[in-house]
C-alpha positions in Angstrom: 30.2 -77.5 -10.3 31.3 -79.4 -6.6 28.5 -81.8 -6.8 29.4 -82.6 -10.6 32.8 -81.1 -12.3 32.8 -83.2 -15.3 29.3 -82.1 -16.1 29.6 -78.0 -15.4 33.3 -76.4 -16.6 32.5 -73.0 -14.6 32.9 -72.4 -11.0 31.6 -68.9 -11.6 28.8 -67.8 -14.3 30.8 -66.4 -17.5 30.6 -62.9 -17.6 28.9 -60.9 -19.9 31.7 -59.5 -21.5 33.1 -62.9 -22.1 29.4 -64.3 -23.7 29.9 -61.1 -25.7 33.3 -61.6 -26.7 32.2 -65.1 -28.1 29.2 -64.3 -29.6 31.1 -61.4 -31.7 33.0 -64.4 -33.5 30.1 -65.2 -35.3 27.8 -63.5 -37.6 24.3 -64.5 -36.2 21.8 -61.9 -38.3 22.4 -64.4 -41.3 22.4 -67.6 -39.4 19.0 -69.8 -40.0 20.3 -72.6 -37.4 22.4 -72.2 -34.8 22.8 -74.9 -31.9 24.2 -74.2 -28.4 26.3 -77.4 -26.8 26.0 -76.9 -22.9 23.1 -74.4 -21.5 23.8 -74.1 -18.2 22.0 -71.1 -16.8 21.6 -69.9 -20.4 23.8 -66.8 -20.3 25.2 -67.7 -24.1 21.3 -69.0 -24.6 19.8 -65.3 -23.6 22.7 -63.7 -26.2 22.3 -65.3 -28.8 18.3 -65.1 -28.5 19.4 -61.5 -28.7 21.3 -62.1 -31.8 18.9 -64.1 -33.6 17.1 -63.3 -37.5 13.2 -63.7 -36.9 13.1 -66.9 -38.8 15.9 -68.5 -37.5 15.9 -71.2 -34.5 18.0 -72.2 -31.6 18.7 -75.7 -30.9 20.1 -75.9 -27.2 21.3 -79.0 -25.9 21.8 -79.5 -21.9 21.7 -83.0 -20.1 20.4 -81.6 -17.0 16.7 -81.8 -17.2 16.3 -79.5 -14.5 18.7 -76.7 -16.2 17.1 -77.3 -19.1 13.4 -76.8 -18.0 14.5 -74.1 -16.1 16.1 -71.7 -18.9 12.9 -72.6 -21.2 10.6 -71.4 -19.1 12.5 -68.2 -18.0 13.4 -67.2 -21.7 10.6 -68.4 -23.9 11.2 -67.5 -26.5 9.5 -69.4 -30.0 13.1 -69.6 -31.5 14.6 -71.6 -28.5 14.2 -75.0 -28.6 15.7 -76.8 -25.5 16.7 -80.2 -25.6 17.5 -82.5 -22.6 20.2 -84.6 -24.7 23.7 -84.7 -25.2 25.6 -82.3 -27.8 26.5 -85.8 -29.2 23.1 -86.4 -30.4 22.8 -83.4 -32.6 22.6 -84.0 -36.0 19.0 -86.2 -35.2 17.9 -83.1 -34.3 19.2 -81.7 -37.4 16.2 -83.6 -39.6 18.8 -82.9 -42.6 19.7 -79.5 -42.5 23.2 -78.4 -41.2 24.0 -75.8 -38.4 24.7 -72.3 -39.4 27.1 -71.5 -36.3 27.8 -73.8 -33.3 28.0 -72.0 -29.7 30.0 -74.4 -27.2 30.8 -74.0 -23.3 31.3 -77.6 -23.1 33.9 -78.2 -20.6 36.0 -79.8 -23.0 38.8 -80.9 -21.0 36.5 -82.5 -17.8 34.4 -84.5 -20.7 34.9 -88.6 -20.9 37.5 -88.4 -24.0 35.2 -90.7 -26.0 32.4 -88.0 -25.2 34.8 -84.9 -25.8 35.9 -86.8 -29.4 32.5 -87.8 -30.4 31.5 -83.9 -29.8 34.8 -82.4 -31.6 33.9 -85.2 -34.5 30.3 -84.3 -35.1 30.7 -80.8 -35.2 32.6 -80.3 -38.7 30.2 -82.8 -40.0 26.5 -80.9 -39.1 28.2 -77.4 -40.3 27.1 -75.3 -43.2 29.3 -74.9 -45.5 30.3 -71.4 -44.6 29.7 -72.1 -41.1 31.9 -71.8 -37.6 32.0 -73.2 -34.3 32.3 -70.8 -31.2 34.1 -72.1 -28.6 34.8 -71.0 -24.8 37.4 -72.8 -22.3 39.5 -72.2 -19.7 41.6 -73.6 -21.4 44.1 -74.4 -23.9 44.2 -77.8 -24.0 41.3 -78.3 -26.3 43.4 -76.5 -29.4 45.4 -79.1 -30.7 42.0 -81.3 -31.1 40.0 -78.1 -32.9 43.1 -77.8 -35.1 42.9 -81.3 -36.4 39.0 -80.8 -37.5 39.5 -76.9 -38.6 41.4 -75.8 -41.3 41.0 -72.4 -39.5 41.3 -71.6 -35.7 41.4 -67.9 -34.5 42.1 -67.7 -30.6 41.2 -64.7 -28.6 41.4 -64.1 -25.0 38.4 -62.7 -22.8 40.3 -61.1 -20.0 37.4 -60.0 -18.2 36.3 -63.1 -16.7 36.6 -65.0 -13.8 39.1 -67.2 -15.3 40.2 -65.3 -17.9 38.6 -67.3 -20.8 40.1 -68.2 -24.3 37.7 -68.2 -27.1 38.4 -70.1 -30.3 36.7 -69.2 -33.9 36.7 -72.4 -36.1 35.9 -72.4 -39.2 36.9 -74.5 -42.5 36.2 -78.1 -41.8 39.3 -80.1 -42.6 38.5 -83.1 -45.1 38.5 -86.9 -43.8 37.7 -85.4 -40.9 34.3 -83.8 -41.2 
């Protein structure tokens, strides 16, 4: 986070609870593809593994190389695919196919706004039909641009967390927009 704040959003690791608290937005057993915008240390990476269907796959996108070698190696798991790119790059990873559920801890509000907008644009566009966007922030700030793209936005808050984190469910891309 010091050596590079608009990269990492988190001075501390989100806890479990909070990972949990996101992950219990979405329903993962039926989930074929799900991607994960921002690895980190891979604390959402590990629960969603957790979460998984046999057949389905994780695409996990991190722009630090190092990160990104790093969680690979220490979860290996068959279903994880991580991929030293940005979140913005997504859908060529797609080959076709859409995204079951999108996990983001993207630090939303640090992000270049061409980078945050290029993010928040592409996301209604790769989901499923029936499928929702998890999202984690520290802040608010980011609900006025989910709002735009999602005809449906639950918030939540995840008190126990180091900040308290606010969790958004999106669902419902909104047309024009997608």
């Amino acid at each position: 986070m010091i050596s590079n704040p608009r990269q990492v959003g988190a001075v501390w690791p989100t806890s479990r609870r909070a990972v949990n608290d996101l992950l219990d937005l979405g329903d993962f057993s039926r989930a074929r593809t799900v991607l994960e915008f921002g690895v980190g240390a891979g604390v959402y990476t590990e629960g969603i593994l957790k979460r998984l269907h046999p057949d389905a796959k994780l695409l996990a996108f991190e722009v630090d190389g190092g990160m990104a070698r790093e969680v690979s190696r220490r979860l290996g798991d068959p279903k994880l695919e991580v991929i030293t790119d940005s979140a913005e790059n997504a859908e060529e990873y797609l080959e076709g196919s859409k995204a079951d559920i999108i996990v983001s801890s993207l630090p939303f509000t640090t992000l270049p706004e061409s980078v945050r907008e290029d993010i928040l644009d592409l996301a209604p566009r790769i989901l499923a039909p029936s499928g929702s966007m998890l999202v984690l922030q520290y802040s608010p700030a980011i609900s006025a641009g989910l709002l735009r793209r999602f005809a449906t936005v639950k918030q939540r808050l995840s008190p126990i967390n180091i900040p308290p984190a606010l969790l958004f469910a999106c669902e419902d891309p909104v047309k024009g927009r997608a």
